[in-house]
N, C-alpha and C positions, 0 to 999 in steps of 0.2 A: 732654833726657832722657839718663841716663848708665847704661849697663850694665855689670854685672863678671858675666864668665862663669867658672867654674873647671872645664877640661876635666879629661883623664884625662893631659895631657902639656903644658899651657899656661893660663895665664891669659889671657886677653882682655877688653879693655876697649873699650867702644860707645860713643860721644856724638853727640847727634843734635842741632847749633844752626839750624844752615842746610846743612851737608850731611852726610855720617855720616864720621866718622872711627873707625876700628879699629886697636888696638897687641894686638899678638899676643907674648909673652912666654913661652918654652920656661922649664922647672924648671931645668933646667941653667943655666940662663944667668941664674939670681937668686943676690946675694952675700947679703941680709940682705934680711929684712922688719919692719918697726917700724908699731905703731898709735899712736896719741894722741889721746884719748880726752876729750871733752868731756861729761857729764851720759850719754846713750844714744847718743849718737852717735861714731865712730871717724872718722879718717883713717887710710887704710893708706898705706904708704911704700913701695916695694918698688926697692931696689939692683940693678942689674944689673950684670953683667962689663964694661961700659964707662961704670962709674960714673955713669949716668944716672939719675937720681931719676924714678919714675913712682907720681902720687898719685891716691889714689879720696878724693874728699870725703863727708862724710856718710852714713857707709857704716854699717848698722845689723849687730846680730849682727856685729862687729866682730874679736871674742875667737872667735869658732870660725870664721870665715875665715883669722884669723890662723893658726888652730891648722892647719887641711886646709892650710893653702899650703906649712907650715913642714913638717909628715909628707911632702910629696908632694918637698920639695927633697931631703931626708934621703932618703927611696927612692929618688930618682935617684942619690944618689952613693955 
């Protein structure tokens, strides 16, 4: 199971295979976010300041995640 949470100062992301992993992601610290978009389903992409690529697969409502993440980097800086 995979979660995207979008706080009021981070992204976080959940995956539960056999034990839970969490990546925590401050607004600040994103250079560029990209979706790519199959039929209703997106891949988000999200760049951070040490060039690490962090993807959500299958991520539905795609287009207005992208939108909140992209508003939330812009009011940080």
């Amino acid at each position: 199971m995979n979660i995207l949470v979008i706080w009021k100062d981070a992204i976080r992301f959940e995956s539960w295979i056999l034990v839970k992993n969490k990546k925590e992601i401050p607004y600040d610290k994103i250079n560029s976010v990209n979706v790519h978009s199959v039929f209703w389903l997106g891949t988000l992409e999200i760049m951070t300041g040490n060039d690490e690529v962090t993807r959500y697969k299958f991520l539905h409502k795609y287009e207005e995640v992208e939108k909140i993440i992209k508003e939330r980097i812009h009011k940080d800086k």
